[in-house]
N, C-alpha and C positions, 0 to 999 in steps of 0.2 A: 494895552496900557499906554498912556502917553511918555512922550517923553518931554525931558525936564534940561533946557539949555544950562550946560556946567561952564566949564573954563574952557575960554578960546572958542577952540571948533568942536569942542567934546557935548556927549552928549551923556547922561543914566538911562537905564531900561534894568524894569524888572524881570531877572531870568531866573529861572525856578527859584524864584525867591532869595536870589540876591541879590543885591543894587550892584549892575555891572555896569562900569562908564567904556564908551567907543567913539572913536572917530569914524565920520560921515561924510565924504568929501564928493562932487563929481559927480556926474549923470549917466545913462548907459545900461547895460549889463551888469550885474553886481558880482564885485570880489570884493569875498571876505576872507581877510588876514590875521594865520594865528600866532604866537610868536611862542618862544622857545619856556624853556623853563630855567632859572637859575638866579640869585638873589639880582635884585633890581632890575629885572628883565619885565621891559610891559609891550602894548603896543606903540606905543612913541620911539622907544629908544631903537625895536627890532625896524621896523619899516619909516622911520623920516625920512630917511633917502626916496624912496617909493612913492608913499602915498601919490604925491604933488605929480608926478611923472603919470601915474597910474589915472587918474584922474582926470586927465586930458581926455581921455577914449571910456575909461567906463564909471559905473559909482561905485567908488571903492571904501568897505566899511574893513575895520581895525578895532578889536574889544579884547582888551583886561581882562585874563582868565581868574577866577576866586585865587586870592592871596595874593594877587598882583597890581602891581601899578596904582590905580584907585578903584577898582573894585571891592566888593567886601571880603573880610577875613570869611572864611569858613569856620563854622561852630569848631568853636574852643579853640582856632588859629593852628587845626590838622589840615596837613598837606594832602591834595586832592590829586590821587595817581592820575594819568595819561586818560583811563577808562572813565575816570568821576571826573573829570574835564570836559571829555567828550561828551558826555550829558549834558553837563551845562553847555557845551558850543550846541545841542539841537535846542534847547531852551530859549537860546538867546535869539536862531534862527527865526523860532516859532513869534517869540516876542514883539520881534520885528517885520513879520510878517512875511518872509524870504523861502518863496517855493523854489527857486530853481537860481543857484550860483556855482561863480567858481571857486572853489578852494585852495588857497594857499597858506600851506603849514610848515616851518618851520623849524629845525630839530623834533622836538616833542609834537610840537604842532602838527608837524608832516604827520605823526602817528593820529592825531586828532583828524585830522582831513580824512586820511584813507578808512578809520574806523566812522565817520558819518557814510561817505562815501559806498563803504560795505553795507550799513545800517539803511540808508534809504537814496541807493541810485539813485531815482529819479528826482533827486533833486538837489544832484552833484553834477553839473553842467561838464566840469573840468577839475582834475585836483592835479596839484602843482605841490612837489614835496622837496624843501630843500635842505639841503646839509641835514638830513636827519639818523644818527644812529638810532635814535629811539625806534625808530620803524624796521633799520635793517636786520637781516640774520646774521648772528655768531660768523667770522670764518671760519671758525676751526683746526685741528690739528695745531694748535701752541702760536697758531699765528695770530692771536686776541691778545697775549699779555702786554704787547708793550703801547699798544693805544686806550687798556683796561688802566694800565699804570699813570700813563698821562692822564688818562678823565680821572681819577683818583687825585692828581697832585690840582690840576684843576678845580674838583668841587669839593677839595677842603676847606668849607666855610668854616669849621672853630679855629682854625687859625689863621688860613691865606684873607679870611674877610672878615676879620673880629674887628677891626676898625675901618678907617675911610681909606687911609694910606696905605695899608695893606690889599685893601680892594684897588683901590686906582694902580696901585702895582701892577696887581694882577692884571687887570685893564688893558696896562699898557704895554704886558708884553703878549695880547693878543695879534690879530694880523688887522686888527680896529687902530691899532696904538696910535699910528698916523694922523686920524683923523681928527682934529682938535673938538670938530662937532660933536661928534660921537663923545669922547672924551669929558666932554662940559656936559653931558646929557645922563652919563654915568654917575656923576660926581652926583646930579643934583636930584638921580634915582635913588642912590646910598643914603642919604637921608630920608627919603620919603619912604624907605625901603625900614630904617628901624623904627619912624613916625608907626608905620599901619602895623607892624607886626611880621610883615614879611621876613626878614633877617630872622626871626627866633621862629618862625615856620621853619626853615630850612635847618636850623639847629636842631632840633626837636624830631625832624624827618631822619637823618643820618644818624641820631643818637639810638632812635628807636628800631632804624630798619638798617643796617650793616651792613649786609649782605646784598648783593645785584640780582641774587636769583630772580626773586621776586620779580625785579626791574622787566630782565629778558620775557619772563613769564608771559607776559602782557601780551607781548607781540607776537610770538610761538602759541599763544591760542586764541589771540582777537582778529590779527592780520594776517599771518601768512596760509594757512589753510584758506583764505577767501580769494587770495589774489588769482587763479586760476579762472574764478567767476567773475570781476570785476571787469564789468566790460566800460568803463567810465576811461575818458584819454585821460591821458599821466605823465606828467612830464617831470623828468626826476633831475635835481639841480644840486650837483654838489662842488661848489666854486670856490673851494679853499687856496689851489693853487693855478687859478685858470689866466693866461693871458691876455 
């Protein structure tokens, strides 16, 4: 399929039949970057800092997973678990023509990487997993309530993100708050975020599905029974409090 010049450095590609937009940047080795999941979360706002750095040494490509950023809604604007993502990330692979990369995934993303990764080795050079719970196992023993509690007060979108001001709150009392970049980049996501639909994806997602079970499920039968075979290098990056 061709591709079709968008805004800026962006680019469209049809991946199983959805108009996905990515950034292209750089020569080299290819890293391609996933990013995380949560209302106005795309590839621009998770890796600007990166791209430009990353680019210098390899070609590093960045694509809008369905429901995000400007890629397309998915039918009927239903949220597409961790598993129907990763479909689309080998779609968009294939689209692109991309035999052999590295993978770096982000939160959810990270879970993205490691399940291509499991799915077709040989054409996972490297995967790269950062700040991901979506990928880790349960602790255990009553030591999960109180960071279960925190992502609860976090992805309350019917009320911590029902408007702009309440989102940029939240925003700001991330460990991003600092960054005015970041900050400006948020703002002008939250808008484009109720534009395509995405905000009422995520409404619609926690209305209908309550429960975490499901959430953990994913990874207790797509990732961890495989990592014993996963002979792919892995470099696991969890930088929340790092100096």
């Amino acid at each position: 399929m061709s591709r079709t010049a968008s805004i800026q450095d962006g680019h469209y590609e049809d991946a199983g039949g959805l108009r996905t937009f990515y950034l292209d940047k750089g020569e080299g080795r290819t890293i391609v970057l996933m990013h995380g999941s949560s209302v106005a979360i795309d590839s621009r706002v998770t890796w600007f800092r990166n791209i430009d750095a990353l680019a210098e040494r390899f070609r590093v490509i960045a694509f809008d997973q369905p429901g995000f950023g400007r890629t397309d809604m998915p039918r009927q604007g239903r949220y597409l678990d961790r598993e129907e993502r990763s479909r689309h990330a080998v779609h968009f692979l294939d689209a692109l023509g991309l035999e052999r990369v590295i993978l770096v995934g982000h939160s959810e993303g990270g879970y993205m990487g490691a399940r291509v990764a499991i799915q077709q080795p040989g054409r996972v050079a490297g995967l790269v997993v950062v700040t991901s719970g979506g990928t880790a196992p349960p602790l255990g023993g009553g030591r999960d309530a109180a960071w279960q509690a925190a992502s609860r007060r976090a992805y309350d979108f019917a009320t911590r993100m029902a408007t702009e001001d309440l989102f940029l709150e939240t925003a700001r009392n991330s460990i991003f708050s600092h960054d005015a970049e970041f900050m400006k980049r948020m703002k002008e996501n939250y808008g484009q975020a109720r534009k395509s639909g995405n905000l009422d994806m995520f409404r619609k997602k926690f209305e209908q599905e309550p429960s975490a079970q499901p959430y953990w499920h994913l990874q207790e039968r797509h990732i961890h029974p495989h990592l014993p075979s996963l002979a792919t290098p892995i470099l696991l990056v969890w930088a929340n409090n790092d100096d």
